[in-house]
N, C-alpha and C positions, 0 to 999 in steps of 0.2 A: 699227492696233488695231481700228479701224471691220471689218475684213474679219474679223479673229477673233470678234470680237464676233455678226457675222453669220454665221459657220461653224457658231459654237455652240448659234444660234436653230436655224440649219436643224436639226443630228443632234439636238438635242433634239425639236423636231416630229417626225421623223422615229421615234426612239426612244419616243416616248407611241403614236405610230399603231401599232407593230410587234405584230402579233396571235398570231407564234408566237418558239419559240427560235431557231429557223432564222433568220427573217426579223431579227431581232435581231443575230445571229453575222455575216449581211452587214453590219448597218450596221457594227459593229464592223472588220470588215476593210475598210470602204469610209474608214471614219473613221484609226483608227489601227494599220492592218497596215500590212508593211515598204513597200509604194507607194500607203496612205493619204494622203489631203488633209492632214492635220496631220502623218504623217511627213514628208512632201513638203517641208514649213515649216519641217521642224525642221532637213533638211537645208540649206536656204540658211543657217542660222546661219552656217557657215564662209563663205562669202561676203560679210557684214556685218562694219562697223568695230565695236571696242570697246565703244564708246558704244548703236552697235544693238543689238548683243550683249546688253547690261546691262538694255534695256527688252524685247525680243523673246524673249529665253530664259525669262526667266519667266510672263511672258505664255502663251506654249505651254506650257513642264509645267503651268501653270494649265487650260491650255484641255484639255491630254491627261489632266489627272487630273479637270476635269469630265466630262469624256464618257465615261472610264471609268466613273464612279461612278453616272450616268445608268443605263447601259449594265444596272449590274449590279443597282441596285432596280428596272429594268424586268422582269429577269430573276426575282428574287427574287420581283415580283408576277405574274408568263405562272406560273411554279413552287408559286407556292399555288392561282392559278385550276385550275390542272391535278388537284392534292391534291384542292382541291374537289369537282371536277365528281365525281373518281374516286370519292368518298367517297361521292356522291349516287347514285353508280349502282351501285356494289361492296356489296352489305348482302347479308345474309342475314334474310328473317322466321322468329323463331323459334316462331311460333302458327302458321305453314305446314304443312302434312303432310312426315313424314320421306322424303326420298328417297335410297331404299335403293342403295350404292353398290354397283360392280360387281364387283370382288375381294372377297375371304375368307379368311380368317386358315387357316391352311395347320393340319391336324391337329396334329403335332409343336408347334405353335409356343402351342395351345391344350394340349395336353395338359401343356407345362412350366410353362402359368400356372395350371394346377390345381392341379398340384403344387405350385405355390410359393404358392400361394390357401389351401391344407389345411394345409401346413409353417408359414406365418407364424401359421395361428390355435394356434397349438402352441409358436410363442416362437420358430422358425426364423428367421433371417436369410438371406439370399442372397450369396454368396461366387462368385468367375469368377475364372480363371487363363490362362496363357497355353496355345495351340494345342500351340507349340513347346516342348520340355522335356529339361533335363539327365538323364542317367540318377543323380544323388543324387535331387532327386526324383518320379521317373519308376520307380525301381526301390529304387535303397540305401537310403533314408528308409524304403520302407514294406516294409523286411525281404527284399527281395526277393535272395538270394545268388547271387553270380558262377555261370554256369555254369544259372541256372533259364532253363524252358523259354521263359520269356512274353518271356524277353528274344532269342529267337530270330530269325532275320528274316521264320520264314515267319509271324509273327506281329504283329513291328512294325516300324512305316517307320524306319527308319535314314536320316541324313543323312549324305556324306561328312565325314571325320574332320578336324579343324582342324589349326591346328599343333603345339596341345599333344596332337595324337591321342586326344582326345575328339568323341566320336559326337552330336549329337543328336537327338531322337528326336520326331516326333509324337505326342503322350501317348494313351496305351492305354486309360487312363480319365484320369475324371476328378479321381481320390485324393492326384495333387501338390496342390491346389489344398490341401485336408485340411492335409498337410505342411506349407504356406505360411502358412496359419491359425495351426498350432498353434506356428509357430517366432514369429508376430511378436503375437501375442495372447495376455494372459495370461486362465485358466481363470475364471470357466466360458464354454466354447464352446459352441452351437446353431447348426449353419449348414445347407446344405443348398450343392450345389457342382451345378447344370445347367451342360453347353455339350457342345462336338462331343468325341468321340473316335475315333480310327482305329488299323483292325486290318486285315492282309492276310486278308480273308474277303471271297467274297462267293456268296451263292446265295439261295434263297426268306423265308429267316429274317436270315440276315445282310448286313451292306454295308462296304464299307471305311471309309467315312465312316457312323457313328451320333449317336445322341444320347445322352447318360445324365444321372442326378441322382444325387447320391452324398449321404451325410448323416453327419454327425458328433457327437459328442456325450460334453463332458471336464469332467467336474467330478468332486468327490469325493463316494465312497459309491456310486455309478453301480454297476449289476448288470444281469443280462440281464433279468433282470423290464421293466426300463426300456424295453430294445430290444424286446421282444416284442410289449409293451403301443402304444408310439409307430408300430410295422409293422401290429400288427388296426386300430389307431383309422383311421390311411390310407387303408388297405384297402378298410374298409367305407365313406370318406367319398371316396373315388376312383371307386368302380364304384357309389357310394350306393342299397348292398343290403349287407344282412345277409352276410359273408363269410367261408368258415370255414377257418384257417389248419393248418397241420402244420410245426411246426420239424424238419430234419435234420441231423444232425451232418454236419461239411464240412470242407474245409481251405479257409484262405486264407492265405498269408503274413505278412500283415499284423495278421488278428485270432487272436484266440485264447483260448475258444475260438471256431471260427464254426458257422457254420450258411447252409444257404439254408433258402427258406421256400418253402412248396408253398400253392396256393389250389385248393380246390374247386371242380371243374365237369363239365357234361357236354356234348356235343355234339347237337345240333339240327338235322339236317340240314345245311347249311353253315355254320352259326352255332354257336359257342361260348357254352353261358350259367356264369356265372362265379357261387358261392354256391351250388350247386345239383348233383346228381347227384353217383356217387362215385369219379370220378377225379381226382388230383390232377395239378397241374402248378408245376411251379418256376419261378418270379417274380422273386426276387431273392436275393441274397448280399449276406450280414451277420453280425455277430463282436463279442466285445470286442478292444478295439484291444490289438495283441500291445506287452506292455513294450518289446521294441526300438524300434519303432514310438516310445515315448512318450520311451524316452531319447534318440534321433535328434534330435528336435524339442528336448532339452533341457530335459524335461518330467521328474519325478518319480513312478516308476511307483507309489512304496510311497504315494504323496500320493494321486495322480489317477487316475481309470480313466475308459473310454468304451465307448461303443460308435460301431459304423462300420455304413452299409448302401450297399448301389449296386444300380440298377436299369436297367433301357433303357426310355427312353422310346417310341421307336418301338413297340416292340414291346406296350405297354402301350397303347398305340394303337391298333395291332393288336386286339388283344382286346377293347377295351372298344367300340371304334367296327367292327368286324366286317370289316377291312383283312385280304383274303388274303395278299397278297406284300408285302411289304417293302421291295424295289425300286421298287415305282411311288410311293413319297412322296418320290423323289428324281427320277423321270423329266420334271417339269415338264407332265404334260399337263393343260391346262385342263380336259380333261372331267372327268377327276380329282378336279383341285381344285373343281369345279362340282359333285360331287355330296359329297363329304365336307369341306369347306371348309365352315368355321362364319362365320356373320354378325360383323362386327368390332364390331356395335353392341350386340351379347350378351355384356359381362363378365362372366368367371366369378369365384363370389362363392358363399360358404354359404349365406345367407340364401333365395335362389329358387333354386338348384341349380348346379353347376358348370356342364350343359351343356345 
């Protein structure tokens, strides 16, 4: 007992000296791993009569549960000195001067928080749906009939057919999300539906991969007054000038009637000024949402009416920030993003300006 007694002085000295975790994890293996000192001990137990057995056996789980628990508030205090120190050295002074980091919020990524900055002061919510989409609603929700062109391939990505010889589809826009809305939410809706869309296009204006922001809007009494009025106020608080709109009559399967909308501008040598001079250019496409549309979703046309709009963000990009090709906000070059890439420390916000 005299020699336990003295095994347990020693690892305890030993375990108060130990100044890392490392140096600790040996005493532990020196002490009680599989050809540790006290393992060692514990195997002669088979070697000892009854009677030894009865005083020795306890004795060791005694000695093997003190030096365990040694072991582990020495650990527990190497583990807060460490927290410590870290804590004394890891600070940030917030009375320091800022320094400015080296990335930049990517145009696109600024121009859908403007959008969604304008939208929310306006009672918009923010809605997101899936990449991947059923053709119900990718097509047959928003009226889109067998045999229409957009459901062509040279138009949209098509996935191989399952077992039940069903297609699905990379969504073309972003207007299932709309559909998803209006099936699991009762009226009145506000949303506003940002994320990616993909179309077999690509040249100076277009990409296969874009961005858009779609908007919706169902309650009763709704007229196009609404939509008109909800499109100039954007408008003017998007490009934050005075901006002067033209409605056109349109088709779109889904609304009805529709319309796209054209904005004022003129050309400045390689710069577009938008508000200004008397060309027009078309911006967006927007409608009241067509009855099938409303009964699809299981909505009541003679009850509810909306309106629906969808826009490209990219391209709205383009325009306001003076981006010639279309292509290079997707080619990743840092110079790029170094000269059109916004500060991340600049939220956009009505109060001191979007941008």
């Amino acid at each position: 007992m005299t020699d336990l007694s003295s095994l347990k002085d020693k690892y305890a000295a030993q375990i108060t000296a130990a100044a890392t975790i490392a140096a600790l994890d040996d005493i532990r293996v020196a002490a009680l791993g599989k050809k540790g000192e006290v393992s060692l001990k514990m195997r002669e137990l088979g070697k000892m009569s009854v009677e030894e057995k009865k005083i020795m056996g306890p004795a060791l789980n005694g000695l093997k549960t003190d030096i365990a628990a040694l072991i582990e508030a020495r650990k527990s205090a190497l583990d807060m000195a460490a927290l410590n120190e870290r804590l004394a050295s890891e600070f940030i002074d917030v009375t320091l001067p800022v320094t400015l980091p080296q990335g930049s919020i990517h145009p696109v990524s600024q121009v859908m928080e403007e959008m969604a900055v304008i939208f929310a002061d306006m009672g918009f919510s923010v809605k997101e749906g899936p990449d991947i989409e059923d053709d119900f609603h990718n097509f047959t929700a928003l009226n889109f009939p067998k045999g229409h062109p957009a459901r062509d391939m040279h138009d949209t990505f098509f996935f191989p057919e399952d077992s039940e010889g069903d297609r699905k589809v990379l969504r073309t826009h972003t207007s299932p999300v709309q559909i998803r809305t209006m099936m699991e939410q009762e009226p009145p809706i506000r949303i506003i539906a940002p994320g990616r869309t993909f179309r077999c296009d690509s040249d100076q204006t277009h990409t296969p991969m874009f961005h858009q922001v779609e908007g919706l809007v169902i309650d009763k009494n709704i007229h196009m007054g609404h939509l008109k009025g909800v499109l100039m106020d954007f408008m003017s608080a998007f490009f934050e000038t005075d901006v002067d709109v033209q409605f056109r009559p349109h088709h779109f399967p889904f609304t009805e009637p529709s319309a796209e909308m054209d904005v004022r501008y003129e050309r400045v040598g390689s710069a577009i000024k938008i508000g200004q001079g008397d060309k027009w250019m078309e911006i967006l496409g927007c409608g009241m949402v067509h009855p099938n549309v409303l009964t699809a979703c299981g909505l009541d046309p003679d009850v509810y009416q909306g309106f629906a709009f969808g826009m490209g963000v990219d391209r709205l990009a383009m325009l306001k920030y003076g981006m010639p090709d279309l292509r290079d906000m997707f080619a990743a070059d840092s110079r790029w993003l170094g000269h059109y890439g916004f500060s991340p420390l600049l939220q956009a916000n009505l109060a001191s300006g979007l941008s």
